[in-house]
ZAVODO-986332 format. One line per 10 residues: number of its first residue (from 0); for each residue x negated, y, z of N, C-alpha, C. Coordinates in nm, 4 decimals, decimal comma. Each point is the difference from the previous one (the first is absolute). Last residue first. Example, Ala and Ser with C-alpha at 12.3 -4.5 7.8 and 13.67 -1.06 7.14 Angstrom:
<nodes>
1	-1,2850 -0,2250 0,7080 -0,0820 0,1190 0,0060 0,0770 0,1090 0,0730; -0,0290 -0,5720 -0,0070 0,0890 0,1190 0,0000 -0,0900 0,1200 0,0000
</nodes>
This chain:
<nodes>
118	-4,5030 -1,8606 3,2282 0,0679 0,0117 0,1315 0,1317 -0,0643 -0,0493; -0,5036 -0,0908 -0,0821 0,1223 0,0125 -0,0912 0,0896 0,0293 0,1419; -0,5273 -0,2052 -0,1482 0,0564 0,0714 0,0398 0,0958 0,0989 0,0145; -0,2543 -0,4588 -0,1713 0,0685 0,0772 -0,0017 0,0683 0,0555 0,0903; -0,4324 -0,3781 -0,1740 0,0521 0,1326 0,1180 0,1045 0,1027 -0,0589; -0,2309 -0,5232 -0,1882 0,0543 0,1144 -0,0259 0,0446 0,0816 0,1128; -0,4235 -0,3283 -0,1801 0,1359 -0,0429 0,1532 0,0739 0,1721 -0,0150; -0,4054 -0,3023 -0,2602 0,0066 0,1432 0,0968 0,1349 -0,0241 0,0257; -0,3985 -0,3317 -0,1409 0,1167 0,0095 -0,0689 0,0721 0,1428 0,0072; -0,4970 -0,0265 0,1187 0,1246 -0,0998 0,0912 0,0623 0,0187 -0,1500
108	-0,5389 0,0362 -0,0426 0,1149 0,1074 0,0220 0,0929 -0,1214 0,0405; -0,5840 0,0363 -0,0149 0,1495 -0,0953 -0,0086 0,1408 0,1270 0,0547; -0,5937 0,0210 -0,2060 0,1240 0,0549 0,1131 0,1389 -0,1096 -0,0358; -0,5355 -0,1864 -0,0546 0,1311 0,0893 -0,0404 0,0685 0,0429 0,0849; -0,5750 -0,0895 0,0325 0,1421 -0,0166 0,0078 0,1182 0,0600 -0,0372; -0,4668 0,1245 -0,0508 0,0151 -0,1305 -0,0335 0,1143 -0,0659 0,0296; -0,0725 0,4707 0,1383 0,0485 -0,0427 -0,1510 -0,0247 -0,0964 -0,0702; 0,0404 0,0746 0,5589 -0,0608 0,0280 -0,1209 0,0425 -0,0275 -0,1126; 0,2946 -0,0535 0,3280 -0,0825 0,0193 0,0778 -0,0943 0,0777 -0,0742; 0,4802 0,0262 -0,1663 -0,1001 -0,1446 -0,0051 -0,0654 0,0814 0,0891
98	0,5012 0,0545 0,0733 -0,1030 0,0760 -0,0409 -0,1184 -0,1093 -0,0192; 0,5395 -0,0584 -0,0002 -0,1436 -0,0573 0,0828 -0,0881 0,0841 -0,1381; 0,5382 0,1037 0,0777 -0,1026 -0,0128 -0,0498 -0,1495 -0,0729 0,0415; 0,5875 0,1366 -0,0212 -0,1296 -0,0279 0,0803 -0,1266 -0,0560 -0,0869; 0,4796 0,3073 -0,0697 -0,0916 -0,1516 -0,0370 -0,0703 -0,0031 0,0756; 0,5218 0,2300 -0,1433 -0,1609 0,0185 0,1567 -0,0611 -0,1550 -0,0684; 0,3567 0,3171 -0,2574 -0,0374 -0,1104 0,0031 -0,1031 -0,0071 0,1149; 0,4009 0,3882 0,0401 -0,1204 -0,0109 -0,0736 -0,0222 -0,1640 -0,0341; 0,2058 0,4674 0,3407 0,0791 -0,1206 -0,1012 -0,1424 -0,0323 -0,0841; -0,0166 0,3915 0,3200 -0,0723 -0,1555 -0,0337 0,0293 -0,0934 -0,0600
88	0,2336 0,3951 0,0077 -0,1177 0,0305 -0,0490 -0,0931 -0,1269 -0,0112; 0,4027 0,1034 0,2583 0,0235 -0,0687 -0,1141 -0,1451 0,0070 -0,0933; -0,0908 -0,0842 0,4667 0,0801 0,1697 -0,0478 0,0381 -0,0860 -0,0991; -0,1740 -0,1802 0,4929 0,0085 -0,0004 -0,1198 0,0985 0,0848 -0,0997; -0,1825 -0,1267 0,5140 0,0657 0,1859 -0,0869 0,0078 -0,0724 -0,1105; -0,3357 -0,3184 0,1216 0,1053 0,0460 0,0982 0,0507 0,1204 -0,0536; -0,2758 -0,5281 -0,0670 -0,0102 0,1461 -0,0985 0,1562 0,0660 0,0618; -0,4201 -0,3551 0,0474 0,0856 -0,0132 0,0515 0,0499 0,1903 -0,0418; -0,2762 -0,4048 -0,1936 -0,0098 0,1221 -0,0080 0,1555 0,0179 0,0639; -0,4159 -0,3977 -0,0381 0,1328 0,0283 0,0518 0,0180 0,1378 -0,0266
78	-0,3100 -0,4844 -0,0830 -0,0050 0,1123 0,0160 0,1952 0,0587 0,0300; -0,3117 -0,4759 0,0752 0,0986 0,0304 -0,0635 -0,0499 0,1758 0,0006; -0,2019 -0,4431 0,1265 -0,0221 0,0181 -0,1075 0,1540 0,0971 -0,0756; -0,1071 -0,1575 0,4598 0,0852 -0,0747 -0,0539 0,0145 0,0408 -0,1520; -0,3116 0,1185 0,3171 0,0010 -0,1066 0,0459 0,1417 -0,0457 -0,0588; -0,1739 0,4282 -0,0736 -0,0543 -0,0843 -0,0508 0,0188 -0,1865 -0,0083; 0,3063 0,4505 0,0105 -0,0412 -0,0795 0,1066 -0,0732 -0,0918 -0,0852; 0,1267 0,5600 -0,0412 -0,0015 -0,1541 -0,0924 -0,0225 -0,1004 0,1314; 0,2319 0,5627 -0,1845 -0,0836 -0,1145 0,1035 -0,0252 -0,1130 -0,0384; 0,1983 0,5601 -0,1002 -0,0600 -0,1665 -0,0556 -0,0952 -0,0678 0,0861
68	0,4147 0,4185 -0,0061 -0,1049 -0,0862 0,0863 -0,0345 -0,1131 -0,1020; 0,3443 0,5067 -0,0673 -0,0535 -0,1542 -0,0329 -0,0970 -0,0511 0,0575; 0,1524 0,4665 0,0955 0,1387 -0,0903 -0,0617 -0,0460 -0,1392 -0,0165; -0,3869 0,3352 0,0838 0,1083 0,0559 0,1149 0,1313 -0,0927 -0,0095; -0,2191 0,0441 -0,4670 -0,0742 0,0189 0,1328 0,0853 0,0439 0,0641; 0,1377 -0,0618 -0,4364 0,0479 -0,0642 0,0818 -0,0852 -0,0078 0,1269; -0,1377 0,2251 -0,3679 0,1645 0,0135 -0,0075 0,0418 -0,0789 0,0942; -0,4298 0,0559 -0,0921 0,0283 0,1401 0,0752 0,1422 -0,0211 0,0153; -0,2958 -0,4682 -0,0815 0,0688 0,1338 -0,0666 0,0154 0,1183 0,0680; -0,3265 -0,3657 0,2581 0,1389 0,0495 -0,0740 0,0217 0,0567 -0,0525
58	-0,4243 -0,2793 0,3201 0,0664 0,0958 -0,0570 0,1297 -0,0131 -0,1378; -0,3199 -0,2791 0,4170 0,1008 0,0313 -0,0761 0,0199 0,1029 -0,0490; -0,3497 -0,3915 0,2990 0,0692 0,1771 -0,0795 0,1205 -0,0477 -0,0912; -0,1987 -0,3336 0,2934 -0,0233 0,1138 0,0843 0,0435 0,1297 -0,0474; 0,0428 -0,4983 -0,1751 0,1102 0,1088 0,0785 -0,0148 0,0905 0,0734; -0,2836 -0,3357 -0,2612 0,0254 -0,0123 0,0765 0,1127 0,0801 0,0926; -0,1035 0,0389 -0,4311 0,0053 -0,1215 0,0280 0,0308 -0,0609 0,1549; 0,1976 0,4702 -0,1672 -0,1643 -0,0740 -0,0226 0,0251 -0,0691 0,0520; 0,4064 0,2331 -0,2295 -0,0686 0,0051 0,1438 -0,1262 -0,1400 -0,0393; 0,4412 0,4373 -0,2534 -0,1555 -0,1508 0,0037 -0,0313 0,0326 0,1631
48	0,4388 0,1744 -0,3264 -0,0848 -0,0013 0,1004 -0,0847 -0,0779 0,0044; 0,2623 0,1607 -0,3824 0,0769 0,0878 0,1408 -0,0971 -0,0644 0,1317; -0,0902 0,0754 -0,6258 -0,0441 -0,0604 0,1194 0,1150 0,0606 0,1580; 0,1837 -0,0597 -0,5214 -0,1128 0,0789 0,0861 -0,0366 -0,0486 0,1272; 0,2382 -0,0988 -0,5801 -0,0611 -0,0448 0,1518 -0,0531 0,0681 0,0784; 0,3272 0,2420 -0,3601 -0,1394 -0,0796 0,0297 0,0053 -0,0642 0,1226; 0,4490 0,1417 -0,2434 -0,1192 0,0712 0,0562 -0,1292 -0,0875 0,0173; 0,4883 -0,0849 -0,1571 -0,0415 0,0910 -0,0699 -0,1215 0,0673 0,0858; 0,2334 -0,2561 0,3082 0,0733 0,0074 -0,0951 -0,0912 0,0498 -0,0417; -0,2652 -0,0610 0,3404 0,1601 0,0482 0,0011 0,0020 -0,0168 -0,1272
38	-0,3495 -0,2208 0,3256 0,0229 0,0323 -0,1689 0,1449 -0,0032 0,0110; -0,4353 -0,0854 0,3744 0,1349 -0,0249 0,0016 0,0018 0,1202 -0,1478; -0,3730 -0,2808 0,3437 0,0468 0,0658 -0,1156 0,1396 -0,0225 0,0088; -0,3901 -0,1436 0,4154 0,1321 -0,0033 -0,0410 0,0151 0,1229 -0,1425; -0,4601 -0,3092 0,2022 0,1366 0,0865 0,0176 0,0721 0,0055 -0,0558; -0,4947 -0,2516 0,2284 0,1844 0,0008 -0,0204 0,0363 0,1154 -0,0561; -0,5025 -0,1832 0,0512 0,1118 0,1068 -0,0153 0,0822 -0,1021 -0,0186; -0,2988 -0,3455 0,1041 0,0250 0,1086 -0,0546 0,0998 0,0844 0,0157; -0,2116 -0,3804 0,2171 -0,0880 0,0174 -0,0843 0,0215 0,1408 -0,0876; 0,2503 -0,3209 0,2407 -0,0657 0,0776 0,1092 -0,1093 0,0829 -0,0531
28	0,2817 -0,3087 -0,2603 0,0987 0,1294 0,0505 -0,0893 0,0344 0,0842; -0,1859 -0,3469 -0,3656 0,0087 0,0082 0,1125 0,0295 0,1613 0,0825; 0,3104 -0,3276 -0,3685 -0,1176 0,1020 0,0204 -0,0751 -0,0132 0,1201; 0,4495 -0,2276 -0,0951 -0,1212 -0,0104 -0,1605 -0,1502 0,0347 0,0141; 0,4738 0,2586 0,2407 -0,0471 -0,1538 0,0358 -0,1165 -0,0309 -0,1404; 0,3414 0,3942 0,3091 -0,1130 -0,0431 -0,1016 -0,0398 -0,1246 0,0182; 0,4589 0,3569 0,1227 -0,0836 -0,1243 0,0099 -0,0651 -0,0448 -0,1180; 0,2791 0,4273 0,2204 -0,0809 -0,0333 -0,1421 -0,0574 -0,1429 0,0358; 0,4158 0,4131 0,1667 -0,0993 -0,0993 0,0201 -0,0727 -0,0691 -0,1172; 0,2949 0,4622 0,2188 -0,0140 -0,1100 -0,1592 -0,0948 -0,0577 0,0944
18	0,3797 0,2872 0,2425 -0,1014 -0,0662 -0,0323 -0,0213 -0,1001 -0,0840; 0,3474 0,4771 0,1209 -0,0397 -0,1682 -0,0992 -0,1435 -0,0386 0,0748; 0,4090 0,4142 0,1024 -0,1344 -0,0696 0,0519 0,0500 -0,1371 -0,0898; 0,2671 0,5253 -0,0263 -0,0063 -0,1370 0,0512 -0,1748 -0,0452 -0,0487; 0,1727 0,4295 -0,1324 0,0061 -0,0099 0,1412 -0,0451 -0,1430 0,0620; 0,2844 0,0522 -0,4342 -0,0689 0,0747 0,0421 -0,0268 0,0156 0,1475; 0,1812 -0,4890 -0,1754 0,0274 0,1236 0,0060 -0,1297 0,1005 0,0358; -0,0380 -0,4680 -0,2441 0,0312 0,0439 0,1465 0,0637 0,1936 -0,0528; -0,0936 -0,5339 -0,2411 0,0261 0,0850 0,0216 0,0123 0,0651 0,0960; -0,3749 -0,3589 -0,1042 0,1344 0,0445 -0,0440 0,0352 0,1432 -0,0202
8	-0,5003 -0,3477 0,1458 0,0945 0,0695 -0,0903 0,1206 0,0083 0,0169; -0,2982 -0,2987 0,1815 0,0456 0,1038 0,0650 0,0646 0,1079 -0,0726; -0,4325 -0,3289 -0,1238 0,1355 0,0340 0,0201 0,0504 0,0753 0,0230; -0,4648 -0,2388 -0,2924 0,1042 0,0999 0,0745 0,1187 -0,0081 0,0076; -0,4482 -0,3137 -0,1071 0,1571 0,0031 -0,0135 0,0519 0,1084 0,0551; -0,4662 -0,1991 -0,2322 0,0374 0,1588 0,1097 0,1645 -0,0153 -0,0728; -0,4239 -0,3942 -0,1191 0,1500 0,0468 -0,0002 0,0246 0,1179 0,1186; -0,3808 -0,3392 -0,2878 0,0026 0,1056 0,0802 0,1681 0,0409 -0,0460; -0,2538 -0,5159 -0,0074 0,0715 0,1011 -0,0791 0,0308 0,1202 0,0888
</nodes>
């Protein structure tokens, strides 16, 4: 059974530092994109970062480049978005995601893990 548990979620102040985490299991995790979505109140899902299977790339929103890191460790089937300055702006749902390899495979989403940012 495929499961993407995210954590790390709460509250922090403007300025302040979260790291989310994601653990995959079900799948084979060496196999695919990772990334991270996040959905404010009344707005759409949008993409905030991906990284390739193997972790050589990455790219990001424009809104949080320079503020957020996504990383993964294969060897423990996890991913990570380590996320710094945070504004009230990021308040949001964060999901993680497994990208399929090809379109013979599905994408798998987490549960998502709430981020609020609040002074």
């Amino acid at each position: 059974q495929v499961q993407l548990v995210e954590s790390g979620g709460g509250l922090v102040q403007p300025g302040g530092s979260l790291r989310l985490s994601c653990a995959a299991s079900g799948f084979t995790f060496g196999n695919y994109a990772m990334s991270w979505y996040r959905q404010a109140p009344g707005k759409e899902r949008s993409l905030v970062a991906i990284i390739s299977s193997v972790g050589g790339n990455t790219n990001y929103a424009d809104s949080v480049k320079g503020r957020f890191t996504i990383s993964r460790d294969n060897a423990k089937n996890t991913v990570y978005l380590q996320m710094n300055s945070l504004k009230p702006e990021d308040t949001a749902v964060y999901y993680c995601k497994a990208v399929a390899p090809t379109p013979k495979y599905y994408d798998y989403w987490g549960q998502g893990t709430q981020v609020t940012v609040s002074s």
